[in-house]
C-alpha positions as CSV (number, residue, x, y, z in Angstrom):
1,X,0.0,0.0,0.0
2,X,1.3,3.6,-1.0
3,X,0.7,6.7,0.7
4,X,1.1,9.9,-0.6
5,X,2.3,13.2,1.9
6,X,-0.5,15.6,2.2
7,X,-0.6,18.9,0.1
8,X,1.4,21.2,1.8
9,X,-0.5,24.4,3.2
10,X,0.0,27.8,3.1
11,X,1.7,27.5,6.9
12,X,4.3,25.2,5.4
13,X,6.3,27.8,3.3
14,X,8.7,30.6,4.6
15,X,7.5,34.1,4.1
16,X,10.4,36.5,4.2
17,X,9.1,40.4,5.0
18,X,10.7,43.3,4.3
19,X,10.7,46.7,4.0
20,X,10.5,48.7,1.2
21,X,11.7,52.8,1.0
22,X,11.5,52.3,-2.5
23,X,7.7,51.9,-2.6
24,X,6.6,53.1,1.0
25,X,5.5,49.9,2.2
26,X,6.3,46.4,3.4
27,X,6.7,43.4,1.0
28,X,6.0,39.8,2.0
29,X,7.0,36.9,-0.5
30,X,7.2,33.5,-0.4
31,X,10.4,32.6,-1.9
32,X,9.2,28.9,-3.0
33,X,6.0,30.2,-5.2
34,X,7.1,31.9,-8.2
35,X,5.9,35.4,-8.0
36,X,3.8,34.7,-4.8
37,X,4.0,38.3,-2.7
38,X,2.2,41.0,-0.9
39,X,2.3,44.2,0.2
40,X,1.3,46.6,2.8
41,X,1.4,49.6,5.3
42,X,2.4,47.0,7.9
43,X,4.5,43.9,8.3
44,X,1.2,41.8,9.6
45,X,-0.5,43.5,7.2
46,X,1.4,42.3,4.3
47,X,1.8,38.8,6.2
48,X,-2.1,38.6,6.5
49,X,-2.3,39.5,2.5
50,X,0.4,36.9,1.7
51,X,-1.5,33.8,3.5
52,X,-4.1,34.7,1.3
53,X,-1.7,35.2,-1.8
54,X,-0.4,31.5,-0.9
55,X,-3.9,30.1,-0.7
56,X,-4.9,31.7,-4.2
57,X,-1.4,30.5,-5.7
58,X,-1.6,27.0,-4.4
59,X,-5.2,26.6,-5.7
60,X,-4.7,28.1,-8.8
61,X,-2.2,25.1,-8.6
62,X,-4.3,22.4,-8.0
63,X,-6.8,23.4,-10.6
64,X,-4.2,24.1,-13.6
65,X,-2.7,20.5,-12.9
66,X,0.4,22.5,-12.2
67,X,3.3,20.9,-10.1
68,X,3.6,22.7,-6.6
69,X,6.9,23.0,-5.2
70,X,7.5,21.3,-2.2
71,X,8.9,24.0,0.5
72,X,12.6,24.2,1.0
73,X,12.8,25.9,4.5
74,X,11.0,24.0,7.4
75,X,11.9,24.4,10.7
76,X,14.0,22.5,12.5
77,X,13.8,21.3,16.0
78,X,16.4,22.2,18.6
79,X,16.5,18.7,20.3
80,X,17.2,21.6,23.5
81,X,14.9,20.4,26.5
């Protein structure tokens, strides 16, 4: 019997947020998802517009039969008790 990994979620890929003098505002991206980026007056508010960026990317995805990256950054456990 196979079994196959679940999809990964929007919570599985980094989002890296910066800010931007350039254009006034804060810029989230996640660097896995070609192209997949927010921005916004704030850092959560750019965050809160990525998830949704991630969600829409990912199921544009799913629905185009197009391959979705599997994410390169997960966090690692300390092993520290």
């Amino acid at each position: 019997m196979t079994t196959t990994a679940p999809a990964p979620s929007a919570r599985d890929y980094l989002f890296e947020v910066f800010y931007s003098p350039e254009d006034d505002c804060y810029v989230a991206n996640a660097p896995d998802l070609t192209y997949c980026s927010a921005v916004a007056a704030t850092p959560e508010e750019a965050v809160k517009e990525l998830r949704i960026a991630v969600r829409a990317w990912l199921d544009a995805a799913a629905r185009s039969g197009r391959q979705v990256p599997e994410p390169m950054f997960r966090p690692q456990a300390s092993g520290a008790a």
